[in-house]
C-alpha positions as CSV (number, residue, x, y, z in Angstrom):
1,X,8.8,-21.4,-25.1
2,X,11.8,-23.2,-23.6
3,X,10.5,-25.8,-22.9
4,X,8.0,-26.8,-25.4
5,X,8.6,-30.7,-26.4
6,X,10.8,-31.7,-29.2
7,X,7.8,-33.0,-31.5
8,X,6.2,-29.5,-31.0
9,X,9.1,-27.5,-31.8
10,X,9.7,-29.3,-35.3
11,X,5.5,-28.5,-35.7
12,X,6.4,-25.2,-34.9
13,X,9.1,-24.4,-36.9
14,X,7.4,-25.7,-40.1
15,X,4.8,-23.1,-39.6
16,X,7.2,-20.5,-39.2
17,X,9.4,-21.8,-42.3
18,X,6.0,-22.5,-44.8
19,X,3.4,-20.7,-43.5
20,X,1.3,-23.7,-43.4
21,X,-0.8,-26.1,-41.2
22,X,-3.5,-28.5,-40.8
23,X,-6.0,-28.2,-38.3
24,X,-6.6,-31.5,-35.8
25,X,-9.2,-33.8,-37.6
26,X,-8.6,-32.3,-40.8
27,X,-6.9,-33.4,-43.8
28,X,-6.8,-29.7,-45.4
29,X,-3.9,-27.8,-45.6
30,X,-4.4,-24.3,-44.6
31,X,-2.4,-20.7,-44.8
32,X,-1.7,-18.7,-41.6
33,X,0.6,-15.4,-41.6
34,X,1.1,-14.7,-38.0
35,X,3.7,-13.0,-35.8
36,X,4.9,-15.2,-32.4
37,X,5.8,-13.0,-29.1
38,X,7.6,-15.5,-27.1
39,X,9.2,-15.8,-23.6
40,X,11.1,-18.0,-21.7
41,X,13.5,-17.8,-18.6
42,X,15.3,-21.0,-19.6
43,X,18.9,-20.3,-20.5
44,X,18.4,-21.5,-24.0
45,X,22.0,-21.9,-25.2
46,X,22.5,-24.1,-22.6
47,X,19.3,-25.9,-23.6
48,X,20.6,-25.9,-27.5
49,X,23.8,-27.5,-26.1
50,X,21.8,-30.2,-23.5
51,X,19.7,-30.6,-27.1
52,X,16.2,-29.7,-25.1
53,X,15.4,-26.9,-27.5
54,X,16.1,-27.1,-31.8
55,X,18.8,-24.6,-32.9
56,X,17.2,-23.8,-36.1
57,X,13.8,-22.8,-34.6
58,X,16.2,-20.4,-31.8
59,X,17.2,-18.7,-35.0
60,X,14.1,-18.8,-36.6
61,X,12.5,-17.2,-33.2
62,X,15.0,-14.7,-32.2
63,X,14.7,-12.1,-34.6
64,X,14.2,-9.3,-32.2
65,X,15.2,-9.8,-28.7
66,X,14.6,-9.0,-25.8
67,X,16.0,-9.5,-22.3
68,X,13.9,-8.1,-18.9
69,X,16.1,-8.0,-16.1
70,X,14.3,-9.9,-13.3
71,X,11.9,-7.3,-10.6
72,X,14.7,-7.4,-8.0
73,X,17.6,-5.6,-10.1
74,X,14.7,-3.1,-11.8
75,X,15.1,-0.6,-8.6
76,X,12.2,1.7,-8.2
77,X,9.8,0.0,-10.5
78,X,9.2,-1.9,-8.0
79,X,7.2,0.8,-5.9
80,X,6.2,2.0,-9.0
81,X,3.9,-1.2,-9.7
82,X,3.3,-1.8,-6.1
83,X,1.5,1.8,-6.3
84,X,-0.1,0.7,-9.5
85,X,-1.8,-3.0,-8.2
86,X,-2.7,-0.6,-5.0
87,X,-4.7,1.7,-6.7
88,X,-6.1,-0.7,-9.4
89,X,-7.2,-2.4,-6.1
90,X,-8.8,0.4,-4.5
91,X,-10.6,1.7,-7.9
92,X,-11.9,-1.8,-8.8
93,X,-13.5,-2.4,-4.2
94,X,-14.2,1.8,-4.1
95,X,-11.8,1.4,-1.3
96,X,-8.7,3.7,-0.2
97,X,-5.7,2.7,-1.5
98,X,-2.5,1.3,0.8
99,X,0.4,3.3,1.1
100,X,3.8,2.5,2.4
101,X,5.9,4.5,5.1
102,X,9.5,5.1,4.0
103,X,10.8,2.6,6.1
104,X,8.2,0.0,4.2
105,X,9.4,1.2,0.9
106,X,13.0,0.7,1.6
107,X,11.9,-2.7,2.9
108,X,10.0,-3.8,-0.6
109,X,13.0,-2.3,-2.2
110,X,15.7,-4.5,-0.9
111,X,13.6,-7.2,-1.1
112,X,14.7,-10.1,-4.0
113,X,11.1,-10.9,-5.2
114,X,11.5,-14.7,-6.2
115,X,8.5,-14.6,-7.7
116,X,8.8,-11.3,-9.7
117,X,6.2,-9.0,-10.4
118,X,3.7,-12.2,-9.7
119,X,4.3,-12.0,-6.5
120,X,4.2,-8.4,-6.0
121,X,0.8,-7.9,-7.2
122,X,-0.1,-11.0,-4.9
123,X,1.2,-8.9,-2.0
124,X,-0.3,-5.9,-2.8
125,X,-3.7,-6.9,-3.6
126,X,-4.0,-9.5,-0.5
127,X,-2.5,-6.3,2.1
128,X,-5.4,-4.3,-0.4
129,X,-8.1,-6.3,1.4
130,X,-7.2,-7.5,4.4
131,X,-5.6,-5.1,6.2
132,X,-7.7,-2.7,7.9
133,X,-5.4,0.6,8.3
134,X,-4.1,2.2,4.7
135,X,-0.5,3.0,5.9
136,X,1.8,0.2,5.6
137,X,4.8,-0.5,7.5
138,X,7.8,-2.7,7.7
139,X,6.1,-5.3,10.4
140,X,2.7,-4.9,8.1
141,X,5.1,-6.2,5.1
142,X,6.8,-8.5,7.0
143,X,3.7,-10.7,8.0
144,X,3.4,-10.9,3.5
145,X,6.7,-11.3,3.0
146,X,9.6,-13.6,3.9
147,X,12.6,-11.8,3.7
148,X,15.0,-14.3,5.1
149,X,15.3,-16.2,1.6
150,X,19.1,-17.0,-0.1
151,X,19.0,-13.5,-1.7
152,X,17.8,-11.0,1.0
153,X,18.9,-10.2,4.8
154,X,18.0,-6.9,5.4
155,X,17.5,-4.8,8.3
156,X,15.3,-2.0,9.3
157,X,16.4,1.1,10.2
158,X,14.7,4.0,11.7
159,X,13.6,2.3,15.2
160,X,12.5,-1.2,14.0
161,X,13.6,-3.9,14.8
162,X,16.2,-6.1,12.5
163,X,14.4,-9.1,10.8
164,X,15.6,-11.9,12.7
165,X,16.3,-15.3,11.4
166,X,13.7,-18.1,12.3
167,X,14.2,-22.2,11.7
168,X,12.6,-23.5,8.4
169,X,10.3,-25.0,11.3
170,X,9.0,-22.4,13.4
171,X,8.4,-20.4,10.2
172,X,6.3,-23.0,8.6
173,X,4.1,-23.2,11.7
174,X,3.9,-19.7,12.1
175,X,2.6,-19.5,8.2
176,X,-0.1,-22.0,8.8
177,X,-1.1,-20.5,11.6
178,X,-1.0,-17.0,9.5
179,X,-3.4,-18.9,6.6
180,X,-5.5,-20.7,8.9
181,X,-6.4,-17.0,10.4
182,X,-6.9,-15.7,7.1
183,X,-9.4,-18.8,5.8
184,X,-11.3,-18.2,9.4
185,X,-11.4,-14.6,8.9
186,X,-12.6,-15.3,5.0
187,X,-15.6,-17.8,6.0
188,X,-16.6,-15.2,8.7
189,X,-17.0,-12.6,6.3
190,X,-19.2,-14.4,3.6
191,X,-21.5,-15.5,6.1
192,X,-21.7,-12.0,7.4
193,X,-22.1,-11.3,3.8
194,X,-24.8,-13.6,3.4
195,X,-26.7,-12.5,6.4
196,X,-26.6,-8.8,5.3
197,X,-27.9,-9.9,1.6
198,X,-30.8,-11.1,2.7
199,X,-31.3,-8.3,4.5
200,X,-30.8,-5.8,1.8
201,X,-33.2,-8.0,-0.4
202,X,-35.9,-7.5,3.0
203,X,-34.9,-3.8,3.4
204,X,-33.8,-4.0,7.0
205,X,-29.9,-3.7,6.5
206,X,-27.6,-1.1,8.8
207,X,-24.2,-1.0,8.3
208,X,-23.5,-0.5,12.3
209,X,-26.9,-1.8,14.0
210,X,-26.0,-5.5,12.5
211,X,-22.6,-6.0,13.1
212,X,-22.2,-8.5,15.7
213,X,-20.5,-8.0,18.7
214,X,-17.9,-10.2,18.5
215,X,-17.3,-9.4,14.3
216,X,-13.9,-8.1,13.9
217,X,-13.6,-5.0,13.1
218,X,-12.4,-5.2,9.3
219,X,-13.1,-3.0,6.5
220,X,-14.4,-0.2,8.4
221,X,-13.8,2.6,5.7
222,X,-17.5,0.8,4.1
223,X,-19.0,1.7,6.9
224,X,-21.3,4.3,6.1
225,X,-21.7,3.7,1.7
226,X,-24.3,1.5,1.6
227,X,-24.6,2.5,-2.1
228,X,-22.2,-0.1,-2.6
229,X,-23.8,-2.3,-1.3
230,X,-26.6,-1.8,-3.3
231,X,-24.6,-1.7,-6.5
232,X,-23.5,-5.4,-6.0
233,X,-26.6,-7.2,-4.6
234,X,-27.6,-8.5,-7.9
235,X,-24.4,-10.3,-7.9
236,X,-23.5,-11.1,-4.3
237,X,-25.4,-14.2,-3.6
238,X,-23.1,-16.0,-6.8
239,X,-20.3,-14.7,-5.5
240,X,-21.0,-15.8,-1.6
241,X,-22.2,-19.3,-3.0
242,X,-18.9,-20.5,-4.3
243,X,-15.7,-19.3,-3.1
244,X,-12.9,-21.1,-4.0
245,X,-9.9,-21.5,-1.5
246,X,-6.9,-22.2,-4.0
247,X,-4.3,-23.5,-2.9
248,X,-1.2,-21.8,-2.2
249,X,1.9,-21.7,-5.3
250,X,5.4,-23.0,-4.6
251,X,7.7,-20.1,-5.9
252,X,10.9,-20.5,-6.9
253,X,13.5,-17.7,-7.9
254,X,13.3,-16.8,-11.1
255,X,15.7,-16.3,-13.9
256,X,15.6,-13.2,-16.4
257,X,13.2,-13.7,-19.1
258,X,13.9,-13.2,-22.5
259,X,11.3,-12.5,-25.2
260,X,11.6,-13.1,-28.7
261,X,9.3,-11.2,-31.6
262,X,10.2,-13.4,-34.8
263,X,8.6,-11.6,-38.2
């Protein structure tokens, strides 16, 4: 909402004040009652003052406010979700879900989550599926998490080793190297996936006798259901056909949001 355009915000705040509208491509003027939820994370007085946002329709918007501290300063929410994007993960891939050690959990604790809870649910549903034993610890988190940013140095007690500091460099490289595993790993598996398909549809699939010898050894808690497998043939060879790679988000630290419920 903070940074809808001028000519938007005047559009906007005539609905709010009259109630009325008219639809693109039509000349008739029609009634609406609604109710706007809105967020932002822009400061907006500072946007009312730098005149990027109208002062009347702040007003009109802010009739119930309400400010949500960013994840980092919400303390043990944070494992709280993290538990909750785990298990949604293991209900919705019939899969155990992840847990973390106490040393992890301190870890994701005193971690400043730049990208809020966006980010956490990225971490916990990619650890969800691509790492092969359930019990997470602090080096498992740290191959998902950078936790040398501006707001976050921690270290790791209880026989780990501290985080150490890398150059912006050697990082980088390290990371592509980290996603280039990941997209190898990703193309092995739908082929695989593809193979064993077709030969569910030919009724000569084995969960142990086909695995190739040099497959990694990922995933192994399927090993053994191969109702699952039946449950999603009908819809595996769409899924194997196009699997998008998207690319990766630039995060940026995030400011407190604010939500406004105008009446």
């Amino acid at each position: 909402m903070g940074e809808l355009p001028l000519q938007t915000q005047v559009r906007l705040l005539r609905v709010l004040e009259t109630g009325e509208y008219i639809p693109v491509g039509s000349s008739e003027v029609k009634k609406t009652n609604v109710r706007i939820v809105a967020a932002t994370n822009v400061n907006m007085q500072q946007a009312i003052a730098e005149r990027q946002f109208r002062q009347d329709l702040y007003y009109r918007l802010a009739a119930v406010p309400i400010s949500i501290p960013p994840l980092r300063n919400r303390g043990n929410d944070i494992d709280i979700l993290f538990r909750k994007f785990a298990l949604e993960m293991s209900e919705r891939y019939q899969m155990p879900p992840i847990r973390l050690n106490e040393a992890a959990r301190a870890a994701l604790l005193s971690y400043s989550w730049p990208g809020n809870i966006r980010q956490l649910k990225n971490v916990a549903e990619t650890m969800s599926v691509t790492e092969d034993t359930r019990e997470i610890t602090p080096e498992i988190l740290a191959q998902y998490i950078n936790f040398q940013t501006e707001h976050t140095q921690i270290t790791v007690s209880g026989g780990h080793k501290a985080i150490e500091p890398t150059e912006p460099n050697v990082r980088l490289e390290t990371d592509t190297n980290t996603i280039l595993q990941m997209i190898l790993t990703l193309r092995h598996d739908i082929e695989q996936l593809k193979s064993e398909v077709a030969q569910l549809k030919q009724g000569q699939w084995s969960p142990i006798n086909n695995a190739p010898n040099n497959a990694p050894n990922l995933l192994t808690y399927h090993v053994g259901s191969p109702n699952i497998a039946h449950e999603i043939i009908d819809n595996a060879e769409e899924i194997v056909d196009d699997v998008p790679v998207p690319p990766l988000p630039t995060m940026r630290p995030c400011a407190p949001r604010t939500m406004w419920n105008a009446i």
